[in-house]
N, C-alpha and C positions, 0 to 999 in steps of 0.2 A: 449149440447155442454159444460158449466160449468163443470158436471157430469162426461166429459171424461178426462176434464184439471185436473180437481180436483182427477182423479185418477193416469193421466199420473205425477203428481208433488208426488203424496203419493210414488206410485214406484221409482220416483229420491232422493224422501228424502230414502226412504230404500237402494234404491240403494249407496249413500252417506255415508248413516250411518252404511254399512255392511266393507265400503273401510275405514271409517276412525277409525272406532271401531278395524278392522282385524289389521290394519297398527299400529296402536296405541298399541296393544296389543303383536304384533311380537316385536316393537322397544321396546319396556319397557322389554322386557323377553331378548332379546336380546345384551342391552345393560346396564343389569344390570351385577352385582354392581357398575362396570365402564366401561369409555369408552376402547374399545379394543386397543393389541395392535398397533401400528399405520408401522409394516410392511407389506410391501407386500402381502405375503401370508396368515396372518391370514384379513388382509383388505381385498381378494381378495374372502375367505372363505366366510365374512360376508357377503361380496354384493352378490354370491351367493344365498345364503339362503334368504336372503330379496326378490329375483330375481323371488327364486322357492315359497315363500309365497304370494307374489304379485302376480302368476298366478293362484295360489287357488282362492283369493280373487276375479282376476274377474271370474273365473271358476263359483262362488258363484254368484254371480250378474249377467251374465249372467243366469244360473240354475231358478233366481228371473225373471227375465223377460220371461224365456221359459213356467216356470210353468203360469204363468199369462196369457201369450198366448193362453196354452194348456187348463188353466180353461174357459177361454172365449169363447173358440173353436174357434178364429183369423185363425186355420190352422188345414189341419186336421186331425193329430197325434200329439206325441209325440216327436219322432222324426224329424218329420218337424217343430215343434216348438223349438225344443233346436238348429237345424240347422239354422234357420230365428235367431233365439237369437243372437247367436256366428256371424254370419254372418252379424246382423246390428252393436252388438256391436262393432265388430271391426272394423268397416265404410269401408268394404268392399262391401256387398252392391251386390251381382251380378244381381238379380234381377230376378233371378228364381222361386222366390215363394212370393207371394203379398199376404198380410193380405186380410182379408173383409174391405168393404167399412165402418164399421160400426165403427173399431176400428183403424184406420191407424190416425186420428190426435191425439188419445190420447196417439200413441207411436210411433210420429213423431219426438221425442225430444230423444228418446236414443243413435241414434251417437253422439248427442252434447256432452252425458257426457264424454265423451272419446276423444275430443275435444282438447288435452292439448299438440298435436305437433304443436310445433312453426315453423317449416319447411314446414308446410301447412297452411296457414294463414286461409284460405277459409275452411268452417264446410261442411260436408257431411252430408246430409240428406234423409230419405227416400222419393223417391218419392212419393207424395199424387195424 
């Protein structure tokens, strides 16, 4: 049990550190030499682009979590593993396709990371 925490926390620390490295690295390239300027249209350009790098970045994090799936063999392709990825990361959740029994608490905590609408108070989790 340790074993499985201890692995589901490695993936959220990667997971983390793929979002705040990516974000970190778009905003410095972005908003150098200075800050933009502050009309409409080039403001509206920039959050664009921030908009379309922030779905790379979870595009990536989830990719992190399908391949980990796919190596563990949790499901059984490819395919059904980048599908199960996308589909708990975004705490959608339909529930077509269940992990083995072996590995669902060690990655019982991936909706939480994504956790961060405040219009939903209450976290979605996979069922165990």
């Amino acid at each position: 049990m340790i074993s499985k925490l201890l692995i589901a926390w490695c993936l959220l620390a990667l997971t983390v550190t793929i979002h705040a490295a990516g974000l970190s690295a778009v905003l410095r390239r972005m908003l150098s030499p200075a800050l933009p300027d502050t009309e409409f249209w080039p403001v509206t350009w920039l959050l664009v682009r921030l908009a379309w790098w922030l779905v790379v970045l979870h595009l990536a994090e989830i990719a992190v979590w399908a391949l980990f799936y796919w190596w563990q063999k949790c499901l059984p392709d490819a395919e059904s593993s980048f599908y199960f990825s996308g589909v708990t990361y975004t705490t959608v959740g339909y529930g077509d396709l269940v992990q083995i029994l072996r590995i669902r608490v060690a990655t019982a905590e991936v909706p939480a990371l994504n956790h961060t609408n405040t219009s939903n108070p209450r976290p979605q989790f996979v069922t165990l």
